[in-house]
N, C-alpha and C positions, 0 to 999 in steps of 0.2 A: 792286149790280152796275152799273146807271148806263149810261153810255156809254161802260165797259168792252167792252163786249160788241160794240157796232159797230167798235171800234178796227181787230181784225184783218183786217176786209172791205176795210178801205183802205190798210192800211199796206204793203202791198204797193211803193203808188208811191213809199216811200222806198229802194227794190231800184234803179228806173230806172237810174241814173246811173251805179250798177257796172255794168249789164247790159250798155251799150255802152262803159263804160272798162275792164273787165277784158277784153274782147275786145283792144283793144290796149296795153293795158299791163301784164297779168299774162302769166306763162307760160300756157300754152293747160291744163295737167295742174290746175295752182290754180287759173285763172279756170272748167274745165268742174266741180271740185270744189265749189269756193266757191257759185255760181249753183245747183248743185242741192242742195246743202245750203238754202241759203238758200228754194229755192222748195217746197221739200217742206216745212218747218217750217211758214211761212207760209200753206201750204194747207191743213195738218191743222191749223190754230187757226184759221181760219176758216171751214172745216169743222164745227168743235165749234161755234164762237159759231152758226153758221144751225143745227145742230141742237138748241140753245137756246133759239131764238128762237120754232123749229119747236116744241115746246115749249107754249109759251107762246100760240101762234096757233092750237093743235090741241084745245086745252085749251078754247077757246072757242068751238067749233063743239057745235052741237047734237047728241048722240047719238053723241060722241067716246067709247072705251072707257077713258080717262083717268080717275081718281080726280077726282069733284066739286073736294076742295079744291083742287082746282092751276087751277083757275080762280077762286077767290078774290080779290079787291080786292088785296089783300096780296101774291101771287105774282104779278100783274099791273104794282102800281106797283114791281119792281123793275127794271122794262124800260120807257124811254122809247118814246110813241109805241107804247105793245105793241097795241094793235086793229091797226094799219096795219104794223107792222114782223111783228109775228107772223102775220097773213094774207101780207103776200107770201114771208115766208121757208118757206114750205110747197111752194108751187109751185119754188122758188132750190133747196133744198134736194133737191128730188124731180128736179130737170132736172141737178143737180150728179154726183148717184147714178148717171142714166140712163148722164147720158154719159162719165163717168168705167167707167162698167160697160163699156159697148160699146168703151171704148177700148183696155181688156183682153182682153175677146172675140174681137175683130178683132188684136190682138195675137198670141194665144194660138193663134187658129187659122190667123195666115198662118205662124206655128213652126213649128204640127202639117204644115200643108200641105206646107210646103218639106222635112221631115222625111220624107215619108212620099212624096214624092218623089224623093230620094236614097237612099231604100232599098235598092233594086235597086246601087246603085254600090260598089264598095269603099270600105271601112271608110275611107279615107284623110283626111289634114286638108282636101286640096284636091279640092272636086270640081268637074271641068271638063265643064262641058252643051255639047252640039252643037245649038246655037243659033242661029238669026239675029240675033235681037235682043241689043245689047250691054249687059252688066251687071256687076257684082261686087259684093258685099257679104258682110258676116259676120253667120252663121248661130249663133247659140249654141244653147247646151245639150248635154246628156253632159259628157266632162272638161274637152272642150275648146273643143268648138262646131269649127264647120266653116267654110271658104273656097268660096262660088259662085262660079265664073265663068265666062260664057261663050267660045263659040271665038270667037264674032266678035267681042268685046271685045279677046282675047288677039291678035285677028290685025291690029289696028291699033296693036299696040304691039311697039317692039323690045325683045329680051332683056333690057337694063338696064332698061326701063320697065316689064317683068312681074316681073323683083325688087322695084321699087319697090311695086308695087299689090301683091304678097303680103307683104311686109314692114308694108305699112299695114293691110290685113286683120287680121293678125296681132295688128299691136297694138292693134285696136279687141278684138281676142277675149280679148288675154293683160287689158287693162284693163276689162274687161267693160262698155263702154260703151254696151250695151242696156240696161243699167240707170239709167243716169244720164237719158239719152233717155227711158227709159218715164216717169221719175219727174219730169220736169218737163213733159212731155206729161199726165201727170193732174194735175201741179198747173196747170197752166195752164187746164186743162177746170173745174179746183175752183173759183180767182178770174182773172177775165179779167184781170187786172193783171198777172197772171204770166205773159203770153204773150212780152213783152221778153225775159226770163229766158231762155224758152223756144229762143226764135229763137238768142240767145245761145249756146247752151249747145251748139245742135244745129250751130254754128260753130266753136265752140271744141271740142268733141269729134273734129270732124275733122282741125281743126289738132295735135293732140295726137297724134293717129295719124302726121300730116304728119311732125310731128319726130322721133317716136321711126322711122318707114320715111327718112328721112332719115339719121340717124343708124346705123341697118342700112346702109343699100348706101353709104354713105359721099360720096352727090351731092347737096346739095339742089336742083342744076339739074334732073339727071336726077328725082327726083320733080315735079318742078313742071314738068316737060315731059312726065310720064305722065298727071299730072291734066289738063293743059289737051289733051291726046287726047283723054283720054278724056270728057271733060266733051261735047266735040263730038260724041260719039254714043251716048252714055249714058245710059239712061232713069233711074236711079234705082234706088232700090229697092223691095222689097213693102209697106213700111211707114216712116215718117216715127220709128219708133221701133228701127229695125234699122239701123246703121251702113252704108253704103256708101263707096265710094272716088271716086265723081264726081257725089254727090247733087244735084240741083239747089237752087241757091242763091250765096252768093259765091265764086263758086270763082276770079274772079279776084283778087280779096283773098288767098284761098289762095296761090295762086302768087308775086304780089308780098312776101306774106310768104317764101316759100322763095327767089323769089332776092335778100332780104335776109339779115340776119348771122343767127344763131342766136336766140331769146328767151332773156333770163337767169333764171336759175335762183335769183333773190335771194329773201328772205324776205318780210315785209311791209313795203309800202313806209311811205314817211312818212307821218305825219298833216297834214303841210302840204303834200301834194302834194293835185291832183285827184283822183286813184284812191284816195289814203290818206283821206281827207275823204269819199269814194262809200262805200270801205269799212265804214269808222266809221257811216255813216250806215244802209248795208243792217244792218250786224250791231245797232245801237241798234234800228232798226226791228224786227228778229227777236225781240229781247230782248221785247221791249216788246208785240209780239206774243203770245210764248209767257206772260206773264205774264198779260197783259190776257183770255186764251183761260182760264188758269187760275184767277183771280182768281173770272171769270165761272162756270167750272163749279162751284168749291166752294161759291160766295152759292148758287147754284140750285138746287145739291144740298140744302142746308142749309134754302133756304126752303119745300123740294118737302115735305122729310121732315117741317119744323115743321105745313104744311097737310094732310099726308096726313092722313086718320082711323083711330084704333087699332083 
């Protein structure tokens, strides 16, 4: 196994360099596609490798319920540095758990909450709260998930500017982009390396909604004059993994993107470009990942089974 097994804890940092070149030079739909593919992969294989490692440093504690032989000389030297790497992948491994758990938790229950809040409203897509505080975001779940929005949101924007903002709802709901958000929000809680990704992704999702609500009402001024409203008195939303329409973060990016030309719509770019070179570079990192995480479990399997006792 060797120093297979550390590989995927770091190879993370070969993702960087897409993370903030597909933000500008990919379409917003491939660049939020690409990044959470890329960080989910990367998380669940270095996921595996610390619970490997975990393993290997559990095995060597006094009065572990682990079979004698997997603490053996032999299950040990297949792991560089295993005293020191398998004692602290214990504590890595148990804080990765926590907080990946509570991420969902806290996910799961600001749904429930917002859900059981709209109860009372008609069944409709759009539900409009008589609020003070200014908000909008999309609510998934059922067929279709839902539109929040408050009045006082709606009342600093003019009629083309509340097409705009239910047009971009829309399309964070029709492309389920609670998902893509949740799943690079645990990997990023999995390896801190993937927090780039992360930031990326939660930028590039919005812009994806930008264009396709752009594309609806036929102005990208008129979006990019509803976001930069609404940005000015927008709190946000319930969670960091629920789509909104004025989330804080770049939103002046946002904009100068919409009042330039459209992103294209081309395939993958070159290999002699920057983006093309970052590309090549996240997807070898992935590869090499996903291998280095397998390589690893099947040695461990194989040396676990040889030490057990019949």
């Amino acid at each position: 196994m060797g120093v297979f097994v550390f590989l995927p804890l770091v190879l993370p940092l070969t993702a960087w360099p897409i993370a903030r070149l597909a933000e500008q030079h990919l379409h917003p739909r491939t660049a939020t596609r690409l990044l959470a593919s890329v960080a989910g992969v990367m998380a669940a294989c270095s996921t595996v490798c610390l619970g490997l490692l975990m393993v290997v440093g559990t095995a060597q504690l006094p009065g572990n319920p682990l079979p004698d032989g997997w603490s053996d000389p032999e299950v040990r030297e297949a792991v560089p540095y295993d005293e020191v790497a398998g004692r602290l992948a214990i504590p890595a491994l148990l804080t990765v758990l926590a907080v990946c758990g509570r991420t969902l938790w806290r996910h799961g229950r600001v749904r429930r909450r917002a859900h059981r809040a709209l109860a009372g409203l008609p069944g409709r897509e759009v539900a409009v709260l008589p609020d003070g505080e200014p908000y909008a975001y999309a609510l998934p779940g059922g067929r279709r998930g839902r539109i929040v929005v408050s009045t006082a949101l709606l009342d600093c924007l003019e009629p083309a500017e509340r097409r705009a903002l239910f047009a971009h709802e829309r399309a964070h709901l029709a492309a389920r982009h609670h998902r893509h958000l949740l799943a690079v929000q645990l990997a990023a809680r999995a390896n801190p390396f993937l927090w780039p990704l992360s930031s990326a992704v939660a930028y590039t999702a919005e812009r994806w909604a930008d264009e396709d609500a752009a594309q609806h009402v036929g102005s990208r001024r008129t979006v990019a004059r509803a976001i930069g409203r609404a940005a000015l008195v927008s709190r946000g939303t319930p969670m960091p993994t629920l789509a909104g329409f004025a989330a804080p973060g770049p939103v002046p990016r946002r904009v100068a993107a919409l009042l330039g030309p459209a992103p294209a719509t081309r395939g993958r770019p070159s290999v002699f470009t920057a983006v093309g070179l970052a590309m090549w570079a996240a997807a070898a990192g992935t590869a090499v990942s996903a291998m280095s995480s397998a390589n690893a479990t099947v040695t461990m399997v194989l040396i676990l089974h040889a030490a057990t006792p019949l």
